[in-house]
C-alpha positions as CSV (number, residue, x, y, z in Angstrom):
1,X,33.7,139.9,198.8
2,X,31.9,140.5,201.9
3,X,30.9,137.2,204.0
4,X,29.5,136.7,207.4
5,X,29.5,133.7,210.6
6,X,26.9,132.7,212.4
7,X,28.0,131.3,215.2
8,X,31.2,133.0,215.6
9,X,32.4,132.1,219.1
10,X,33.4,128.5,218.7
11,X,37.1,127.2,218.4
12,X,36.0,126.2,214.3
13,X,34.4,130.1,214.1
14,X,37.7,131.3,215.5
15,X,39.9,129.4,213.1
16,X,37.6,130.8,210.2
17,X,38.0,134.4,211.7
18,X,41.4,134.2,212.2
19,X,41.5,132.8,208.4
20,X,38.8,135.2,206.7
21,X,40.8,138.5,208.2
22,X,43.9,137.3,206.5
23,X,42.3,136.5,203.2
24,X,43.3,138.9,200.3
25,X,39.7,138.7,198.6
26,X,37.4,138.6,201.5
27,X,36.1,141.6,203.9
28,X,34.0,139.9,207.0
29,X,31.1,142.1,207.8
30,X,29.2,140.5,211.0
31,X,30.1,137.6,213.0
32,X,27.2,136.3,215.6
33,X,27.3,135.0,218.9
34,X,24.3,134.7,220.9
35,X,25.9,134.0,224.1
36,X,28.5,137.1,223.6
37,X,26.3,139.5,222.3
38,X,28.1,142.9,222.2
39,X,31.9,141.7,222.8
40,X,34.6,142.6,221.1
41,X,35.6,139.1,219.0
42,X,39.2,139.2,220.3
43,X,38.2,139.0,224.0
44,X,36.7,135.2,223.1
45,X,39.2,135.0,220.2
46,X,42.7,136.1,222.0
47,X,44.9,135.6,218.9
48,X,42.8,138.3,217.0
49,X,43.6,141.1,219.7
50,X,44.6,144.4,216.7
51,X,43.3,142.7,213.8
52,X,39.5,143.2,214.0
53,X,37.5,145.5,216.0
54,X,34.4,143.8,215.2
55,X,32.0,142.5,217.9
56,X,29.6,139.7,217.9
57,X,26.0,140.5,216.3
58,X,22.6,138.7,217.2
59,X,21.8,135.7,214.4
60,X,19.2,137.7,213.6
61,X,21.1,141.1,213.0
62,X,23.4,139.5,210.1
63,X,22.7,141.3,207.2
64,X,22.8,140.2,203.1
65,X,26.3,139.2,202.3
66,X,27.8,137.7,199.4
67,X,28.6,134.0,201.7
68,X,27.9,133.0,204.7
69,X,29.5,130.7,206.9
70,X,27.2,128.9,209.3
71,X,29.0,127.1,212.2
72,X,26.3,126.1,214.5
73,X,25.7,122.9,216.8
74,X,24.4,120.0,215.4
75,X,20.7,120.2,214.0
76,X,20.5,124.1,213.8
77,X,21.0,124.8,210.7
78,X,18.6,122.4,209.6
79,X,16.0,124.0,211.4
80,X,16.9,127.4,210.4
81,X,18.0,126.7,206.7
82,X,15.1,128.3,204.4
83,X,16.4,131.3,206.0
84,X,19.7,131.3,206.3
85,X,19.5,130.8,202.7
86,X,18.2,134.1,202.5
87,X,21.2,135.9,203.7
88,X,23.6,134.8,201.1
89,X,23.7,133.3,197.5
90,X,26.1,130.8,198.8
91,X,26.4,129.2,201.9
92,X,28.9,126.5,203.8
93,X,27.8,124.7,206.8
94,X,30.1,123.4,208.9
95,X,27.9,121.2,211.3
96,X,26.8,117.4,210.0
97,X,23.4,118.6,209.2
98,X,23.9,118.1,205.6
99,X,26.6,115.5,204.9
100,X,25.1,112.2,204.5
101,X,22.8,112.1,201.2
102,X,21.0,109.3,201.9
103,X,18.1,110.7,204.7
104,X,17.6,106.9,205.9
105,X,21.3,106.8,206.7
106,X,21.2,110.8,208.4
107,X,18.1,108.7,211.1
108,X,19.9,106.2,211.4
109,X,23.5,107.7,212.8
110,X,21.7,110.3,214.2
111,X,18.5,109.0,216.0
112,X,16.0,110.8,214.3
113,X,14.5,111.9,211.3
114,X,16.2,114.9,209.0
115,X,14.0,118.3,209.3
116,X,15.0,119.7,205.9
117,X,14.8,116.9,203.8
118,X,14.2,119.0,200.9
119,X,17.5,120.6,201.4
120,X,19.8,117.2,201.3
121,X,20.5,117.0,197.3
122,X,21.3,120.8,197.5
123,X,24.4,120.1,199.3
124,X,27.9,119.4,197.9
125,X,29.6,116.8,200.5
126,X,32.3,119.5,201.2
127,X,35.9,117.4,200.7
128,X,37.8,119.1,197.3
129,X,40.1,116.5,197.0
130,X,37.4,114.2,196.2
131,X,34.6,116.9,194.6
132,X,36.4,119.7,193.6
133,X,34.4,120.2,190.3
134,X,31.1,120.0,192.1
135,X,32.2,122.8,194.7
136,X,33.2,125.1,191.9
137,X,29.6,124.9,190.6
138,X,28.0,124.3,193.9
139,X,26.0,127.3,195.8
140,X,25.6,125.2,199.1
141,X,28.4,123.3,200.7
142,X,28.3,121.0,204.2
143,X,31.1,121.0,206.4
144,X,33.1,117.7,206.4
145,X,33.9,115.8,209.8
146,X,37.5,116.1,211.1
147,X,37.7,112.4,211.7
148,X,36.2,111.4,208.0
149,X,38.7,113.6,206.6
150,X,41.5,112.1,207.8
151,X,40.2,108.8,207.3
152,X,38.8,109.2,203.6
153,X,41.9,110.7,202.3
154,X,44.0,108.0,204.0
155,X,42.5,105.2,202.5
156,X,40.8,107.0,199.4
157,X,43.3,106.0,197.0
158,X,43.4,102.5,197.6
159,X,39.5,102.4,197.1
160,X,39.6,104.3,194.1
161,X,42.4,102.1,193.0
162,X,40.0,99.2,193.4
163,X,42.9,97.4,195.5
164,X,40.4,96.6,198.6
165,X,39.4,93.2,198.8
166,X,35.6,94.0,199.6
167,X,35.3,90.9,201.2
168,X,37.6,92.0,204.4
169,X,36.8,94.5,206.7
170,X,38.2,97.8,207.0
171,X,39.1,99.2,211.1
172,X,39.9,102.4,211.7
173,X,41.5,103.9,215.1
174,X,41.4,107.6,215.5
175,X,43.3,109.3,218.2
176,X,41.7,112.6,218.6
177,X,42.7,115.9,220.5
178,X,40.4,118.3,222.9
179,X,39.6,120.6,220.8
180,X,37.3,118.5,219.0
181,X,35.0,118.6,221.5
182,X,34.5,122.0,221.3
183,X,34.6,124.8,223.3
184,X,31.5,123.9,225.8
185,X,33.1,122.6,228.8
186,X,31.6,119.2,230.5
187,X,33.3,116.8,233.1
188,X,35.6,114.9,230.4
189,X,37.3,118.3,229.4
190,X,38.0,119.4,233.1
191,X,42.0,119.8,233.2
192,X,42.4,117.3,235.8
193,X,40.1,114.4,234.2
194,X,41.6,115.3,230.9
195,X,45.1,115.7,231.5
196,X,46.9,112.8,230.9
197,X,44.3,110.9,229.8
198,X,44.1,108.1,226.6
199,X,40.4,107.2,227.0
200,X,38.5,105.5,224.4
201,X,35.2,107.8,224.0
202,X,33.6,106.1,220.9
203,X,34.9,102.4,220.8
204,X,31.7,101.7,218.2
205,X,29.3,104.2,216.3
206,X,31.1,107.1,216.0
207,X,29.0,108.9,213.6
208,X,31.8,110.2,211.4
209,X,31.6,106.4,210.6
210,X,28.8,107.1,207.9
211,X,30.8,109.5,206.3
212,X,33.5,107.4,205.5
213,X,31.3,104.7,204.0
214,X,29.7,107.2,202.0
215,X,32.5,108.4,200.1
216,X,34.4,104.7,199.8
217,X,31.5,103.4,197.9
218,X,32.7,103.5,194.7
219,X,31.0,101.8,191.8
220,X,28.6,101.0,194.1
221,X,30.3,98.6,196.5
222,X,30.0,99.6,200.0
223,X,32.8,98.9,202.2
224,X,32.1,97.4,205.7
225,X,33.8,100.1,208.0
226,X,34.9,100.0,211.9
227,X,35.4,102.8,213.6
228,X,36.7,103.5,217.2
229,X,37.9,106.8,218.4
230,X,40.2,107.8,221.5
231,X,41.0,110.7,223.1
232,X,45.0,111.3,223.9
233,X,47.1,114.2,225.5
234,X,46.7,116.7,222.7
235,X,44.6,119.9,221.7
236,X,44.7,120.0,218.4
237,X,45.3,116.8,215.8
238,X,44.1,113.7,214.5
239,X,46.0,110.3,213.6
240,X,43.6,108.0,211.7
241,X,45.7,105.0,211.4
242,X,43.4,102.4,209.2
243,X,44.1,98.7,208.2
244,X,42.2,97.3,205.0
245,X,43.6,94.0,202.6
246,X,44.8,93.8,199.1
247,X,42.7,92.0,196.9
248,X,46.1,91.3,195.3
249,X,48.6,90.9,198.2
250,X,51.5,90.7,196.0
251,X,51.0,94.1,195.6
252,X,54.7,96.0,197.1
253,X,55.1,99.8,198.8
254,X,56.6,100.7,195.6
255,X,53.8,99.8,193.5
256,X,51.5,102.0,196.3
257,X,53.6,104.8,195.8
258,X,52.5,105.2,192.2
259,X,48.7,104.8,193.6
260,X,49.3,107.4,195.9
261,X,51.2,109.7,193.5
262,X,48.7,109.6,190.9
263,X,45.7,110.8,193.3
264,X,47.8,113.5,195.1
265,X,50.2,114.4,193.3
266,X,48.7,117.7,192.5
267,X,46.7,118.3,195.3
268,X,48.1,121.3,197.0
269,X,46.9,120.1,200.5
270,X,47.9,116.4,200.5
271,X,51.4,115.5,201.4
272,X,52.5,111.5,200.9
273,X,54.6,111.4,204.3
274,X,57.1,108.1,204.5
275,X,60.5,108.8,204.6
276,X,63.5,106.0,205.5
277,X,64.5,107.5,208.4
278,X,64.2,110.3,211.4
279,X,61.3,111.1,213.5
280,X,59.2,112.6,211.3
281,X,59.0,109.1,209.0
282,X,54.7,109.2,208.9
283,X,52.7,112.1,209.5
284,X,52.4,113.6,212.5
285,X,49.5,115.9,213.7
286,X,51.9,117.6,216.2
287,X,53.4,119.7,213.3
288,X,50.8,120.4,211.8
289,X,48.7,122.9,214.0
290,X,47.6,126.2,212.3
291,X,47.8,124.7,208.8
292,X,45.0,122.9,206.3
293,X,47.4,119.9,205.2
294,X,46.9,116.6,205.7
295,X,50.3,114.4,205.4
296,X,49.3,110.9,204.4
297,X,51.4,107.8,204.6
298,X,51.0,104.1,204.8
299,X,53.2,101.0,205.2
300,X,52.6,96.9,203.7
301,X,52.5,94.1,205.4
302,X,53.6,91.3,202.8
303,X,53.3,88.5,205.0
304,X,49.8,89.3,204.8
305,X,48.5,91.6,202.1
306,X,47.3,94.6,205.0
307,X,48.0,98.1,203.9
308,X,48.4,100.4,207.0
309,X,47.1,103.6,206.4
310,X,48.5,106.6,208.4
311,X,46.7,110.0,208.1
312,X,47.0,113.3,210.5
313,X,45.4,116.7,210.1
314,X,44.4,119.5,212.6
315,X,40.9,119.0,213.3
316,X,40.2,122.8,213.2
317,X,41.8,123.2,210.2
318,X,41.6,120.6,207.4
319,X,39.1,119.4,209.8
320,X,36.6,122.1,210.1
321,X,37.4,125.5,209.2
322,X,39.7,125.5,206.7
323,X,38.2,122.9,204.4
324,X,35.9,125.8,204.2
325,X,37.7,128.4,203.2
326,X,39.2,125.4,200.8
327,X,35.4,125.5,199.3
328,X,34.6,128.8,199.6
329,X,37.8,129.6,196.9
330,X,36.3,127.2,194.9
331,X,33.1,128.3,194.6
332,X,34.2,131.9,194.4
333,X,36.8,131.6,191.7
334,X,39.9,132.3,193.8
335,X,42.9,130.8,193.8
336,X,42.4,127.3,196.2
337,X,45.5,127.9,197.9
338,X,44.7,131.7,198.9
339,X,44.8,132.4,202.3
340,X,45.9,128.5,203.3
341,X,49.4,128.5,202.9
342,X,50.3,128.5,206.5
343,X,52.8,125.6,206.7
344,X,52.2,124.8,210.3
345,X,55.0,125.3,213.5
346,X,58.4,123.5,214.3
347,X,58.9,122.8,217.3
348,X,55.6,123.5,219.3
């Protein structure tokens, strides 16, 4: 199957690259960069140096294809959708432009109005775990955000468990690497600013916030969600560690167990992390780099009836780019798995 990126030249277009050329059922034609017209894709993209001779293409050059991969800023592909739809039957965006369903909600996290509003309802909210019989049919996917993956699938269990008290608050703390921030430089990513550094950069209204109470409204209840973010000495990884309450507080870790068990249990990119003893007890983002996994644990408090939820992915991978190759096996009939299976490194 022949597929195509535009916007190529990113850290989330190198991760699909570097995913794509290893995929047994998948040939990448053209990969675009504006800014690195005519380069060889390896000289922005070290890692690929002998894989690909390919160079980056003009938007405008990419030619039909059988999916494309759009992984543009925020608000492009919005503007640019009736014809990017054009190039492909099937198409996964990777930006935010078309996560949030509800357009009132898209103004309101994102200051201003949606410019493809037709386009919303077309869109598959891009998680598999949670729409994975949608995908399969689906001919246009969004993108997830790295920091609503981690949280959703920490705390989706419990929600679709109906264990939340609705009347308590959930808070969620999200300790973020660089690379989320993509690969534009600005003064918070210069090494000697950055280095070192745990700085809270979204202490309230992270927009990744609306994700999360999208997918957590089940049967219509929607949850009241708290969101901070900070950045720590990492490049790749997320830790979403979330505290909700038990509408039955009685409720022990071996009865969560089951809960957990019976939604992941056959997901092949969920682990339940929470062993008894060593280092590695809750998941860890650390190990995780390269791979599209996201280890999941959580812990009670039975003085109290709070659930601690523990959650850590790599924000290029389950976060961004391999979600969509996740999606794009879906759609296409392959096997989920293909061309994922990467378990991560040890030590790094």
């Amino acid at each position: 199957m022949r597929v195509s990126i535009i916007g190529g030249s990113g850290y989330a277009g190198g991760e699909l690259l570097r995913l794509l050329l290893g995929h047994p059922n998948v040939e990448v034609a053209q990969v675009s960069s504006e800014s690195n017209l005519g380069r060889y894709v390896h000289s922005i993209h070290p890692t690929l140096r002998g894989r690909t001779r390919l160079k980056f293409c003009q938007a405008k050059q990419i030619e039909q294809c059988d999916l494309l991969f759009v992984a543009l800023h925020h608000g492009a592909t919005q503007e640019q959708i009736e014809d990017l739809s054009k190039l492909a039957p099937r198409l996964i965006d990777l930006s935010a432009d078309f996560r949030l369903r509800d357009p009132s909600r898209y103004a309101r996290w994102y200051g201003h109005e949606h410019a493809a509003l037709g386009w919303i309802d077309r869109f598959i909210y891009g998680l598999p775990e949670l729409h994975r019989d949608e995908i399969r049919q689906a001919k246009y996917v969004s993108g997830v955000g790295c920091n609503a993956t981690a949280t959703i699938l920490g705390l989706y269990p419990l929600f679709k468990a109906d264990l939340v008290d609705r009347t308590r608050d959930v808070f969620v703390e999200v300790k973020v690497g660089s690379s989320e921030g993509g690969r534009r430089e600005n003064p918070g990513s210069h090494h000697p600013e950055r280095s070192g550094a745990v700085r809270s950069f979204a202490p309230t209204g992270h927009r990744h916030t609306a994700e999360v109470i999208q997918e957590l409204t089940l049967g219509g209840e929607e949850p009241s969600v708290h969101f901070s973010g900070t950045a720590v000495e990492l490049v790749r990884g997320i830790l979403a560690t979330a505290h909700v309450f038990l509408r039955d507080p009685s409720l022990a870790e071996r009865d969560l167990w089951k809960v957990y068990r019976a939604a992941y249990g056959d997901e092949p990119f969920v682990r339940i992390v929470k062993e008894r003893q060593g280092i590695y007890r809750y998941p860890e983002p650390k190990i995780l780099s390269g791979s599209n996994y996201c280890d999941v644990g959580f812990a009670v408090d039975e003085n109290t009836g709070r659930v601690v939820t523990i959650s850590a992915i790599d924000n290029l991978m389950k976060g961004a780019a391999g979600s969509a190759v996740q999606c794009m096996n879906l759609m296409c009939g392959f096997e989920e798995t293909a061309g994922l299976m990467f378990p991560g490194l040890h030590p790094i």
